[in-house]
C-alpha positions as CSV (number, residue, x, y, z in Angstrom):
1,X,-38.5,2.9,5.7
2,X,-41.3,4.0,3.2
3,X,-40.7,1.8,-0.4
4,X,-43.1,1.5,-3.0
5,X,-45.4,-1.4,-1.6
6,X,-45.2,-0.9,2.1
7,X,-42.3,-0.2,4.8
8,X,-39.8,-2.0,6.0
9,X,-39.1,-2.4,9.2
10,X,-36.8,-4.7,11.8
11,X,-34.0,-4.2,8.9
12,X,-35.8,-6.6,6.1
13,X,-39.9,-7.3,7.5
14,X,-42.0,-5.8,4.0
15,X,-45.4,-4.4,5.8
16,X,-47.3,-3.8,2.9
17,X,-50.6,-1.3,3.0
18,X,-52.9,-4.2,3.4
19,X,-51.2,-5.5,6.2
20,X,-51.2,-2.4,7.8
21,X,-55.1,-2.1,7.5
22,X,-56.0,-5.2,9.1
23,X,-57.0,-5.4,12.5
24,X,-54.7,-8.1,13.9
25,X,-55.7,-10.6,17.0
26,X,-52.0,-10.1,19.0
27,X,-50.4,-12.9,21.4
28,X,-48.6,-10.9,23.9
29,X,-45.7,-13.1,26.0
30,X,-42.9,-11.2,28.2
31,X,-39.9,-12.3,27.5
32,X,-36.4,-11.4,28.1
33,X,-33.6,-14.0,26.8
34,X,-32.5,-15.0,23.4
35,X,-34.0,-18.0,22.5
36,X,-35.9,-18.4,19.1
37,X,-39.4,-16.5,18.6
38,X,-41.8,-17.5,15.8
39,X,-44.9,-15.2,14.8
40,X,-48.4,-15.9,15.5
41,X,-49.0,-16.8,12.2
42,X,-47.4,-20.3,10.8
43,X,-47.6,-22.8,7.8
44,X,-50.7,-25.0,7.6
45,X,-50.5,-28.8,6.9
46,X,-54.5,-29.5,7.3
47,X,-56.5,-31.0,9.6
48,X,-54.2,-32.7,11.9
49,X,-51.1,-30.7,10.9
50,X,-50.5,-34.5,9.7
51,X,-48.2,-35.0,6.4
52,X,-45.8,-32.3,4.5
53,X,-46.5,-29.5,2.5
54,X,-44.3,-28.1,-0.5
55,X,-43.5,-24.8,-1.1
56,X,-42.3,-23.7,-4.8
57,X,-40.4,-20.7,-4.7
58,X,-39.6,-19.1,-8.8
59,X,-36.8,-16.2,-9.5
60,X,-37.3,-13.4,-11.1
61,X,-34.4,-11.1,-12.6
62,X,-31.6,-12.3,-10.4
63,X,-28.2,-13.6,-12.3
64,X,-26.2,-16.7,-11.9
65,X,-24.5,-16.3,-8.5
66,X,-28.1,-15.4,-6.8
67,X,-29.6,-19.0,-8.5
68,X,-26.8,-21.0,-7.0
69,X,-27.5,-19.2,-3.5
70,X,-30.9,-20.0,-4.1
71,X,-30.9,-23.5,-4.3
72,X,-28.4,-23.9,-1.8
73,X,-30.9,-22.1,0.6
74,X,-33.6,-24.4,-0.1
75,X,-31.1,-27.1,0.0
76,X,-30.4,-26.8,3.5
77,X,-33.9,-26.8,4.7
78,X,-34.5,-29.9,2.7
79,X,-31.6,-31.9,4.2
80,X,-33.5,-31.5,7.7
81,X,-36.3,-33.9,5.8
82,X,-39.0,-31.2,7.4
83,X,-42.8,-31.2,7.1
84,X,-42.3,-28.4,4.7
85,X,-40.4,-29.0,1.4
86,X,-38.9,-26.5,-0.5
87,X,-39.0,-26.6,-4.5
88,X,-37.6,-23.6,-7.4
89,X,-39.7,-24.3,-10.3
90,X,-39.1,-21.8,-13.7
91,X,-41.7,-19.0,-12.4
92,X,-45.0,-18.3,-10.7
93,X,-44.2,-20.0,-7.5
94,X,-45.4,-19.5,-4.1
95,X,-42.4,-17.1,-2.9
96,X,-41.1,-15.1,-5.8
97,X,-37.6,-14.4,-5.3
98,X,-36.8,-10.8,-7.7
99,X,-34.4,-8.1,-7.6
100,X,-36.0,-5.4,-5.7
101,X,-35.8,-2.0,-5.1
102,X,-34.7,-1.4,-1.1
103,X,-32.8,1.1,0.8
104,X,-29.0,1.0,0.3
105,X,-28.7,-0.3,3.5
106,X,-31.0,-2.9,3.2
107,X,-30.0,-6.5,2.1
108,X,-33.0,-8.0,1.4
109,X,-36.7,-7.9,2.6
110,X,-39.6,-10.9,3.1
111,X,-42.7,-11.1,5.4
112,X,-44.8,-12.9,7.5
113,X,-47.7,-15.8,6.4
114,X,-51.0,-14.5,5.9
115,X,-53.6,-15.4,7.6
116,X,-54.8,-18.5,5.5
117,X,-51.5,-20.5,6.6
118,X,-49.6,-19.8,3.3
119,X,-45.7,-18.6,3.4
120,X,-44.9,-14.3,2.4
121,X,-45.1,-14.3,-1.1
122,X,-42.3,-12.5,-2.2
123,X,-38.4,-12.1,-0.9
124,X,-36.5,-9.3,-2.8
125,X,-32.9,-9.0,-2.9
126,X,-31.1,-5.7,-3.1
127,X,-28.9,-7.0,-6.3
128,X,-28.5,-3.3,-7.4
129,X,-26.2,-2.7,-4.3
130,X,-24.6,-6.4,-3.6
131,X,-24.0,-6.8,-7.1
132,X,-23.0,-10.1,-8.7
133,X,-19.8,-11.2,-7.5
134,X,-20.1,-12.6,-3.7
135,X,-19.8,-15.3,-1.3
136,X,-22.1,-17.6,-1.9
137,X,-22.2,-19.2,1.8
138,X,-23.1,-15.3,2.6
139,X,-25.9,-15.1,0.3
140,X,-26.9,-18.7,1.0
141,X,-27.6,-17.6,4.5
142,X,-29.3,-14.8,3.5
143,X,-32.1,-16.0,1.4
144,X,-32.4,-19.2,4.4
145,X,-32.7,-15.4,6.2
146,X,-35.7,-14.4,4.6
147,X,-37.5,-17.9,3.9
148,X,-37.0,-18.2,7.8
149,X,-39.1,-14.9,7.9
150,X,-41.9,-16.2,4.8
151,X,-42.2,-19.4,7.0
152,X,-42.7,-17.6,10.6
153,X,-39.9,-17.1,12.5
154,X,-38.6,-14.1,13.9
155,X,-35.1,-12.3,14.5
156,X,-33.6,-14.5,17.2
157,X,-32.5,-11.2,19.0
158,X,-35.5,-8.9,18.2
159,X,-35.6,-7.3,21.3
160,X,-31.9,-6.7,21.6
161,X,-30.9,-5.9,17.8
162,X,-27.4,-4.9,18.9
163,X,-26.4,-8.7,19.8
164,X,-25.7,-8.9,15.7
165,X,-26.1,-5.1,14.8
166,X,-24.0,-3.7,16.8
167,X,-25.5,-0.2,18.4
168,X,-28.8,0.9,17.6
169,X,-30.7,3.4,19.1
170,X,-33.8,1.5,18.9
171,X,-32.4,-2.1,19.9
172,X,-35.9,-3.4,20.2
173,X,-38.2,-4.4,17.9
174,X,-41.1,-5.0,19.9
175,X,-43.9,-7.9,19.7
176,X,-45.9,-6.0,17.5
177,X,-48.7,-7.2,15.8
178,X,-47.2,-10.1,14.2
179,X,-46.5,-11.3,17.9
180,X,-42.8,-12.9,18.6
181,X,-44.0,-16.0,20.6
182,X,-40.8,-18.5,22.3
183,X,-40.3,-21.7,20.8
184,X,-40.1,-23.9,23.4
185,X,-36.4,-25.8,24.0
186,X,-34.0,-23.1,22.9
187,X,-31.8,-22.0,25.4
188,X,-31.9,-19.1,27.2
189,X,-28.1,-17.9,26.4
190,X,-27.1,-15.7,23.2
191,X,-27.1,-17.9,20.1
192,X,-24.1,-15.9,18.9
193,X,-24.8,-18.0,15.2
194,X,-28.3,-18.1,14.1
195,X,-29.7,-17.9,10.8
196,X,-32.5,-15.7,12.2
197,X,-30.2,-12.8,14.0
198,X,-31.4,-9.7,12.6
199,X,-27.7,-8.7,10.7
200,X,-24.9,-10.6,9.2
201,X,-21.7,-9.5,8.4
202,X,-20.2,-9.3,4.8
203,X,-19.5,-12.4,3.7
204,X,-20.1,-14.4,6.8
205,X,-22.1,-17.9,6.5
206,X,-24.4,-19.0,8.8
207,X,-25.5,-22.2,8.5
208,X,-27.9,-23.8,10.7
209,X,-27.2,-23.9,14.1
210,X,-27.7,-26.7,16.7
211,X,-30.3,-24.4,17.9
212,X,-32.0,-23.3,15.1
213,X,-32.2,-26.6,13.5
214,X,-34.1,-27.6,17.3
215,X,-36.3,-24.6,16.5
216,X,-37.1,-26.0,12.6
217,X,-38.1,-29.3,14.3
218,X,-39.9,-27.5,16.9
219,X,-42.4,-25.6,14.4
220,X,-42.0,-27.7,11.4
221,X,-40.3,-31.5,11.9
222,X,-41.8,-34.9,11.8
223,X,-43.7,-35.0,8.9
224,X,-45.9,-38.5,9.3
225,X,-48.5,-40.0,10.4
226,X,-46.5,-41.5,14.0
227,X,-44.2,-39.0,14.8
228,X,-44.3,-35.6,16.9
229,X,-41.6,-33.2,18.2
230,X,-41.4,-34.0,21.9
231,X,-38.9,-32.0,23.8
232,X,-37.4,-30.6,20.5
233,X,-36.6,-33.9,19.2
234,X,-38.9,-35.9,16.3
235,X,-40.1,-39.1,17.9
236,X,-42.3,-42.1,16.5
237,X,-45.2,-43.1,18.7
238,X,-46.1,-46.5,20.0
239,X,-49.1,-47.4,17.9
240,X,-52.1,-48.7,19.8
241,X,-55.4,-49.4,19.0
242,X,-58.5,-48.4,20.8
243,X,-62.2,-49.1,19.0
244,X,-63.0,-51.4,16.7
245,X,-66.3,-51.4,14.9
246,X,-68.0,-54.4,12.4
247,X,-69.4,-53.1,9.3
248,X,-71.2,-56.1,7.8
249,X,-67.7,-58.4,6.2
250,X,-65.3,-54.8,7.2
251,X,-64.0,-53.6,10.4
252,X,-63.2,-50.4,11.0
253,X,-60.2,-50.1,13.9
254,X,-59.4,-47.0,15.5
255,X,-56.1,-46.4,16.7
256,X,-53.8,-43.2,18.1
257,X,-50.1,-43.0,19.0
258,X,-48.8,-42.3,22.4
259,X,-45.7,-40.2,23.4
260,X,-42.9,-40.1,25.6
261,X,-44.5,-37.2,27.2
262,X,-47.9,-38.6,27.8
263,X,-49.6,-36.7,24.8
264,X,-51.6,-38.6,22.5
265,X,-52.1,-38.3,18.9
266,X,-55.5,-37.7,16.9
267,X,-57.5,-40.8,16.2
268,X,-56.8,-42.8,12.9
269,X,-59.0,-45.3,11.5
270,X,-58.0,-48.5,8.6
271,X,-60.4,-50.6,7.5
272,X,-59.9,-54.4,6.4
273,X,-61.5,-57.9,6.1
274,X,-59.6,-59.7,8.8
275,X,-60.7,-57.9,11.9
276,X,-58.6,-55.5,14.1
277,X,-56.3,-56.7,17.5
278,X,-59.1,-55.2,19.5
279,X,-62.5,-56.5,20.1
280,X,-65.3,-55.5,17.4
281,X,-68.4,-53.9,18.7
């Protein structure tokens, strides 16, 4: 659907001109279940992906109701203690949240993060339409809807859009440009509850799933130094140290942290007076 900045398309994904003009590099994967799909593009943390990164997210023109729906979106990604924290600040945040002008049909529209690792900048809400007097578990879920988009998930049934829609002509979406890449650990049968399914009913609320909140902690859990996602679950390494180096009265010791599942994390390096448990060279 043509609107002033772009088209929509998948039901609430804002393409804008610019993203239409850029030459894309695509990850193509065949797949054929309903499991959770992210994009090719996602959050970055830094060098590492080590430590947590906070997102501020302003509104702009939205009443009472909408605020309240707001922070009880942002609330329930921040009571899974994630690598990214969400933050509302008074205005010029990283995702604007504003009353927009969609499609009657359309509920609300986001998009995917650019290229540099930073969230979609803008969600807009169809206020016009919903007006001001809803359930506020409905709208909770969403704007979690649309910050699941800014952050890099996809529809959980893209390529079968009547699982939540109902018929469609056109059930699938496609991979697209934007790519819709499986998130390891989600099951293979219909998650008849996610936050990401492309439609909701009025006034139905859909908080996290046991599923989705897997997939959160797939892409984004375990925020510290010592911990990494292993098998959809956030798990602390066992620290061990590896190098040890005298610098005149300092030592520098290296150490990593090994996993359950054999990986290993990067190298990390402290520095003190005292020596380090391993041998100095």
């Amino acid at each position: 659907m043509k609107v002033k900045n772009g088209y929509i398309v998948e039901g609430d994904i804002l393409l804008t001109d610019s993203d239409l003009n850029k030459k894309n590099n695509v990850i193509r994967l065949n797949v054929a279940e309903t499991e959770h799909y992210r994009t090719n593009k996602l959050i970055y943390f830094g060098l590492g992906n080590v430590g947590t990164r906070t997102i501020y997210v302003s509104i702009e023109n939205l009443s009472g109701n909408y605020i309240t729906a707001i922070d009880a979106a942002l609330a329930r990604y921040n009571a899974l203690q994630l690598k990214i924290r969400f933050v509302r600040m008074q205005s010029g945040g990283n995702i604007v949240i504003a009353n927009g002008i969609l499609p009657t049909n359309v509920l609300g529209s986001s998009g995917f993060p650019d290229g540099n690792g930073n969230p979609a900048g803008r969600i807009e809400l169809n206020a016009g339409s919903i007006g001001a007097n809803f359930n506020i578990g409905w709208m909770t879920s969403i704007i979690a809807h649309e910050l699941g988009h800014c952050i890099g998930f996809r529809h959980t049934d893209y390529f079968n859009r009547s699982a939540s829609c109902g018929y469609d002509p056109n059930p699938d979406e496609g991979q697209g440009s934007e790519g819709a890449i499986l998130i390891p650990g989600t099951p293979s049968g219909a998650d008849t509850d996610s936050w990401m399914l492309a439609c909701i009913g009025t006034g139905t609320d859909r908080p996290f799933t046991t599923n989705d909140i897997l997939a959160l902690n797939y892409l984004y859990g375990c925020g510290y130094e010592g911990t990494r996602v292993v098998n959809g679950v956030c798990e602390t390494g066992t620290k061990k140290y590896v190098g040890a180096v005298r610098q005149g009265n300092t030592y520098r010791c290296t150490y990593v942290y090994t996993f359950s599942d054999g990986s290993m994390s990067m190298y990390y390096y402290e520095y003190n007076n005292t020596g380090c448990p391993v041998d100095p060279v």
